[in-house]
C-alpha positions in Angstrom: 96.7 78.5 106.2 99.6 79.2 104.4 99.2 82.2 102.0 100.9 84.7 99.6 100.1 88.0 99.8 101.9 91.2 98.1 104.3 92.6 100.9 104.9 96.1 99.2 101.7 97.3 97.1 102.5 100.2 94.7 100.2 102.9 93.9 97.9 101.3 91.2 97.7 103.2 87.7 95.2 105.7 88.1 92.3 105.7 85.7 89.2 107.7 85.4 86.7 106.9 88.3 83.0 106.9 87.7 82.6 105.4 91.1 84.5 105.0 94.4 85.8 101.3 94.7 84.0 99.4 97.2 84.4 95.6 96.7 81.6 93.1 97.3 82.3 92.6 100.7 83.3 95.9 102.2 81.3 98.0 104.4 81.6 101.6 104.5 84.8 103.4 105.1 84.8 105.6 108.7 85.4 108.8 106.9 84.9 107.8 103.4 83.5 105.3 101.3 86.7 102.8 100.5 87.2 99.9 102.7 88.0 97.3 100.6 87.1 93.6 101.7 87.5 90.0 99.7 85.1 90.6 97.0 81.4 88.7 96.2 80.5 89.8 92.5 80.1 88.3 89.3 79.1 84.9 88.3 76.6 83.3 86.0 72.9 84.0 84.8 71.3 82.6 87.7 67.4 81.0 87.7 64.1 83.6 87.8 64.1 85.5 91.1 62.3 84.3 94.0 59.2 86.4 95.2 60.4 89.7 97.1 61.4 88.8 101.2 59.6 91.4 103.5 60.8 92.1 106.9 59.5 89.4 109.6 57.1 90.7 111.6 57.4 91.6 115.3 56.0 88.8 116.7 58.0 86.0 115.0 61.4 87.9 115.7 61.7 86.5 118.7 63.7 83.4 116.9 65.6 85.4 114.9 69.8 84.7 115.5 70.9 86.5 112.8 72.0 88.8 115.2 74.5 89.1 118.3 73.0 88.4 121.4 75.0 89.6 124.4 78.6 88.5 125.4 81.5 89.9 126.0 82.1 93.3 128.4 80.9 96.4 128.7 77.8 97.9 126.4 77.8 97.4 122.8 77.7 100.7 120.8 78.1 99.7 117.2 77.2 96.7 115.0 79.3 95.7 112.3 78.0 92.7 109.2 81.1 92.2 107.5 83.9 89.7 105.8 87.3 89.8 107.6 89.9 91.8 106.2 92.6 90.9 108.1 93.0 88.8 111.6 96.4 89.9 113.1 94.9 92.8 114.2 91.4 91.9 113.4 89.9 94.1 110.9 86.8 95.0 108.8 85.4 97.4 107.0 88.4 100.0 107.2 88.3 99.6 111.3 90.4 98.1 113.5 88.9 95.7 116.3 90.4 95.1 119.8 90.2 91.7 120.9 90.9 91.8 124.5 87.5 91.6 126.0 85.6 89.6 123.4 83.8 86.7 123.2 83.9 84.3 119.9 80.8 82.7 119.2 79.9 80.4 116.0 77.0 80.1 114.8 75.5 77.4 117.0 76.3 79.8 119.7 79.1 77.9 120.9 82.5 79.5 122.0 85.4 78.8 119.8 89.3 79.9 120.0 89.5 83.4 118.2 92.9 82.9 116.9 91.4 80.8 114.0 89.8 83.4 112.6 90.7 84.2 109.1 90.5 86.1 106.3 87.4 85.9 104.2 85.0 84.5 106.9 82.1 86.5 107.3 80.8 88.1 110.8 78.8 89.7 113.0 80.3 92.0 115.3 78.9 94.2 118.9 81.3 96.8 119.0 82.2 100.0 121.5 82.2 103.0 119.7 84.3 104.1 117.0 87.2 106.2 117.4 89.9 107.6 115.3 92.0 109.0 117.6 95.3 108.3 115.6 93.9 108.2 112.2 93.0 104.8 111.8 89.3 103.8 113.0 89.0 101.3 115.6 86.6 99.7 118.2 86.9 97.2 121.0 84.9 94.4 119.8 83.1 93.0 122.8 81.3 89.7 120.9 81.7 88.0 117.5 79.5 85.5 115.9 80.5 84.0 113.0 78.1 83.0 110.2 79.2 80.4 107.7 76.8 80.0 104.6 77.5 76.1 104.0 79.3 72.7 105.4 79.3 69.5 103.7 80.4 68.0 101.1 81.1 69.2 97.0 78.6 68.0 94.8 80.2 69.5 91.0 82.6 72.2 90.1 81.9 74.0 87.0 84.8 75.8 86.4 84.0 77.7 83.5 81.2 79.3 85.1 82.8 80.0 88.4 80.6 77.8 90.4 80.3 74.9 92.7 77.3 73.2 94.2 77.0 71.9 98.0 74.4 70.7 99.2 72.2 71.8 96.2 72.8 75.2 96.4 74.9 77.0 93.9 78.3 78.7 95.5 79.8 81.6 93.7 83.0 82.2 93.4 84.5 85.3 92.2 88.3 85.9 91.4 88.6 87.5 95.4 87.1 84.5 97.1 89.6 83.5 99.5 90.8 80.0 99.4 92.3 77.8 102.0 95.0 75.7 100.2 94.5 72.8 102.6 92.3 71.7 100.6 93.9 71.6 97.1 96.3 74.0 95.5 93.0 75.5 93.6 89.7 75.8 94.2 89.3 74.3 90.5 90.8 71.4 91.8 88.3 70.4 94.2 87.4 66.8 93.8 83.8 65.7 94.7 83.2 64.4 98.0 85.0 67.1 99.6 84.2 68.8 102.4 84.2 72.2 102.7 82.9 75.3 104.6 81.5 77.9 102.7 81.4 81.8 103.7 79.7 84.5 102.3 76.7 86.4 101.0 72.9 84.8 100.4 71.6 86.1 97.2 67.9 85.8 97.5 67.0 87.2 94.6 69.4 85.3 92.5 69.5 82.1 94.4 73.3 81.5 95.1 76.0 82.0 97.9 78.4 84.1 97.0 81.7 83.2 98.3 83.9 85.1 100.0 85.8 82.6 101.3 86.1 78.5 101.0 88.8 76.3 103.7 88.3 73.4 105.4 85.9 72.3 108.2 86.8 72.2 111.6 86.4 68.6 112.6 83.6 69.1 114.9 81.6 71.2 112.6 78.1 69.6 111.9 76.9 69.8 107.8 74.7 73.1 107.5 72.5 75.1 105.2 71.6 78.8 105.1 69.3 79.8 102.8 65.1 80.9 102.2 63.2 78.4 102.9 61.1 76.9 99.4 59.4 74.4 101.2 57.4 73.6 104.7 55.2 70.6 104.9 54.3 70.2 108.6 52.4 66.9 108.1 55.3 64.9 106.8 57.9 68.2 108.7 59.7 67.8 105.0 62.0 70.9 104.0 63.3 72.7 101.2 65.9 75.0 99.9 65.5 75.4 96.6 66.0 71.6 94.9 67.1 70.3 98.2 64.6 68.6 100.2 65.2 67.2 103.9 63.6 65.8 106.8 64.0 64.2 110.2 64.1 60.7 111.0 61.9 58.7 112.2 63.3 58.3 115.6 64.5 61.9 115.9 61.5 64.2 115.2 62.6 67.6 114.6 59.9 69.9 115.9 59.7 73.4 113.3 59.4 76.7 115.0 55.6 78.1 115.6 55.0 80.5 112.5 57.8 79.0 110.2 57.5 80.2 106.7 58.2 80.0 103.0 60.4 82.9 102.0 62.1 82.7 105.8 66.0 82.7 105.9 67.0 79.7 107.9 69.3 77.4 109.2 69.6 73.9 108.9 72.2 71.3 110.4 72.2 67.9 108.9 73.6 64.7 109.4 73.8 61.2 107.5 71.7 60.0 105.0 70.5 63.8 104.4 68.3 63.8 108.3 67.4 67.2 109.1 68.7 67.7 112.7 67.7 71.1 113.7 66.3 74.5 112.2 65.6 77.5 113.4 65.4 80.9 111.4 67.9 83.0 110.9 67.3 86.0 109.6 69.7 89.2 110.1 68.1 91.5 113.4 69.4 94.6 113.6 70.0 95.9 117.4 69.4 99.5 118.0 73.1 101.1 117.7 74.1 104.7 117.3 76.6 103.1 114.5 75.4 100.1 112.6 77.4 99.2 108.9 76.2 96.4 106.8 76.8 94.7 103.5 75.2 92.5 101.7 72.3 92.0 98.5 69.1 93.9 98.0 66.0 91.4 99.1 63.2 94.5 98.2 63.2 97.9 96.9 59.4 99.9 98.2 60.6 103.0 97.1 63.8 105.2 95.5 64.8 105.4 98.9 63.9 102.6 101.0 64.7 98.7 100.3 65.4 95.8 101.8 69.3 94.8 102.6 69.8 90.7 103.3 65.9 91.4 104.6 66.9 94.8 107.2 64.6 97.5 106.3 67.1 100.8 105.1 65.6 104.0 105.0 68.3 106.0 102.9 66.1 109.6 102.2 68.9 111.3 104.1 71.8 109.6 102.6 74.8 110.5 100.9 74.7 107.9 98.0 77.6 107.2 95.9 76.0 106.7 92.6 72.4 107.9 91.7 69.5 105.3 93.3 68.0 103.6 93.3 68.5 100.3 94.2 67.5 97.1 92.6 66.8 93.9 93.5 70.0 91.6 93.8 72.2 94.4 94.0 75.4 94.6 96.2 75.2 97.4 98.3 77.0 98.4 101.5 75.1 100.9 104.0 76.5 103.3 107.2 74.5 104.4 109.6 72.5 104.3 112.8 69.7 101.1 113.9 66.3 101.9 115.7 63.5 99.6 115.8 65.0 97.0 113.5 65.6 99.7 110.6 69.0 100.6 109.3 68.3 104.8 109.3 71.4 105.3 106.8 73.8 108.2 106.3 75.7 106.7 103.3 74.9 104.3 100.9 77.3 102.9 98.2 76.2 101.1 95.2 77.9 97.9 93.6 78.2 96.5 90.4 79.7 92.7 89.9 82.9 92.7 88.0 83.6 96.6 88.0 86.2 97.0 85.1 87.2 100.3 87.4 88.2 98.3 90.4 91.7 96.7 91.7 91.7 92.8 91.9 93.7 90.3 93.8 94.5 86.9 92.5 95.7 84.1 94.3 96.5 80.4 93.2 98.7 78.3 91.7 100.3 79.3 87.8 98.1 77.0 85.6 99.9 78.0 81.7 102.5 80.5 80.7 102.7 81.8 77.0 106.1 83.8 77.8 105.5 85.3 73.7 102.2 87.0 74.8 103.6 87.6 78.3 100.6 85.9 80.1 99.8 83.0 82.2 96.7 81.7 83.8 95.5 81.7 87.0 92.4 80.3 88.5 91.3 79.9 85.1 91.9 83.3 84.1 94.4 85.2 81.8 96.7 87.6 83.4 98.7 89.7 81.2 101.9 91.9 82.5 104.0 94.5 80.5 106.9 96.5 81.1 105.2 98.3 83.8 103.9 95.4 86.2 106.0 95.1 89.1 107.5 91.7 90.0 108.4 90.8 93.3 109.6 87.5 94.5 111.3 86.7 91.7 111.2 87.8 88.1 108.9 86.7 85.2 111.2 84.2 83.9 110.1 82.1 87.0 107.0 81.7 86.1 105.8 77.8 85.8 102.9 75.9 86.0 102.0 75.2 89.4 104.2 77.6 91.0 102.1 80.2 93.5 101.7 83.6 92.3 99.4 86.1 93.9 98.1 88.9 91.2 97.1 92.6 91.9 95.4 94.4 88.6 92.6 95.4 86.7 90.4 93.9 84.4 90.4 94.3 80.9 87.6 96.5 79.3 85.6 93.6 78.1 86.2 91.8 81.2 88.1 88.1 79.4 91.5 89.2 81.4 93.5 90.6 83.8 96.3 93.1 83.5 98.8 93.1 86.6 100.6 96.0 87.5 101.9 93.7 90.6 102.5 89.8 90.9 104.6 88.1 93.6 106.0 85.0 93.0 106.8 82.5 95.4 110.0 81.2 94.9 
């Protein structure tokens, strides 16, 4: 995938903090709390919140894939739940993975070529320990399984919103979801019928994916949905996902795992004519790890100290939290700490609001208007604004045109309708 990114970043104007920045996707910083990763935020009001999801219990984990199960060399000392910062070297999180000795798994569990990797796509990683022998963390990752949220086909785009729909579920996407240009120059642009892989964060709570990244399948992939289950009728095996209903064919019976349940995360495949091919659940398992970091949206709060992360039980009474808790329910929040007995035990604990005003942005897409008087243009159907002080680099403002590529680094105005740049590369 062919993209632009800023090769020289300059320090961005420094403004009064209230929190550290930690974007949707990021996990905790080795050392601090400032790894930034392609965002998840924002988005539109979203339909009532499902019922709370509690943990599953002991005896119906045994079906559980959310986690990764063996591979690679050597013995796994951390655990990593994270969206790819970078692939060339791989990184995550603020820590640097070593590829030598791993093993690629998708999320059918087959192996796949690791060099197609990219950024955005969200994974789950068995890692050695951490060092930081040379002041950058880093880990030998010994098995990666990545998770994609959807495949199949675009159903509407609603581009005022920030929203798509695949396979009835409503896809978020927020002005750092990564897009692969294969498909169209912008994600706007999508026409439906396509097909497209979606990767990202399930928002129980408020019903949605949110993307952090949207590209193209890989030929083979099979169409796939990963969401809490609405639905189980065992007598006719029909399924749901919110408004989407499936079921096998008549000829291919589908048999549903022993003590299935509403309010289970799962996984579907699916093939023509909307046949439900497999399921299985998939719910996130944490291994016992002396390091474990995950991101991801609040499912449950029990208590100011303990909740319920993408359905892990966190017990934060000993944590270092960036904000004041507690946590509510939807909330983006990235944890650090230690597994044991399928509960996150954490040591730090930062808390997320969607669209921070206070928080860098990146912008990437194709020039859609330029109003050269009000020195602004949009972008991904936002309004970018530069001023003396923004930094071009590429080529200068005057090049500006619709549908030239531009990628955007700024902040967002105080009542969130734009963007000012204090860096935009333009591709000449």
């Amino acid at each position: 995938m062919k993209t632009t990114r800023p090769r020289l970043e300059p320090q961005a104007p420094q403004q009064p903090r209230r929190r550290l920045a930690l974007k949707a996707t990021c996990l905790l910083g080795w050392g601090g709390l400032a790894a930034v990763l392609p965002g998840c935020g924002g988005g539109s009001a979203e339909p009532a919140a499902l019922p709370a999801v509690t943990t599953l219990a002991p005896e119906r984990r045994r079906q559980v894939t959310g986690g990764v199960d063996g591979g690679g060399t050597g013995k796994p000392v951390s655990f990593f739940s994270l969206a790819l910062r970078g692939v060339a070297p791989l990184t995550g999180g603020g820590v640097v993975f070593g590829t030598s000795a791993c093993r690629f798994l998708d999320a059918e569990g087959a192996t796949f070529d690791g060099t197609t990797l990219a950024q955005g796509m969200t994974v789950l990683i068995d890692a050695s320990a951490v060092t930081d022998l040379t002041g950058q963390p880093s880990a030998d990752a010994l098995t990666l399984r990545r998770a994609e949220q959807l495949i199949g086909e675009v159903q509407t785009i609603d581009g005022a919103a920030a929203t798509l729909r695949v396979w009835d579920q409503t896809v978020v996407v927020t002005l750092d979801t990564v897009f692969d240009t294969r498909l169209g120059a912008d994600w706007t642009l999508l026409q439906p019928g396509t097909r497209v892989r979606v990767w990202g964060q399930l928002d129980r709570v408020g019903r949605r994916v949110v993307a952090t990244r949207i590209d193209m399948p890989d030929p083979a992939d099979v169409d796939a949905v990963r969401g809490v289950l609405t639905l189980i009728d065992r007598n006719s095996g029909q399924l749901g996902i919110g408004t989407l209903r499936v079921r096998a064919a008549d000829d291919q019976p589908v048999v549903l795992p022993e003590g299935l349940a509403v309010g289970d995360v799962v996984r579907l495949t699916l093939g023509a004519a909307d046949t439900l091919l497999s399921v299985r659940e998939d719910a996130l398992q944490l291994p016992d790890r002396e390091t474990a970091a995950l991101e991801g949206r609040v499912t449950a709060v029990t208590s100011p100290t303990q909740f319920m992360l993408d359905g892990v039980p966190v017990d934060a009474g000993a944590a270092v939290w960036n904000v004041p808790g507690p946590a509510v329910a939807g909330q983006r929040v990235a944890v650090e700490g230690h597994a044991s007995g399928g509960v996150l035990i954490a040591q730090r604990v930062e808390l997320q609001r969607d669209d921070d005003d206070d928080e860098v942005i990146e912008i990437e897409g194709t020039v859609q208007s330029v109003d050269a008087e009000a020195r602004s243009f949009v972008l991904r159907r936002k309004v970018v604004h530069w001023s003396d002080t923004t930094w071009f680099e590429g080529a200068p403002a005057s090049w500006l045109q619709p549908r030239r590529r531009v990628a955007v680094k700024g902040r967002r105005s105080a009542d969130g309708t734009w963007v000012e740049a204090f860096l935009v590369n333009v591709e000449r």
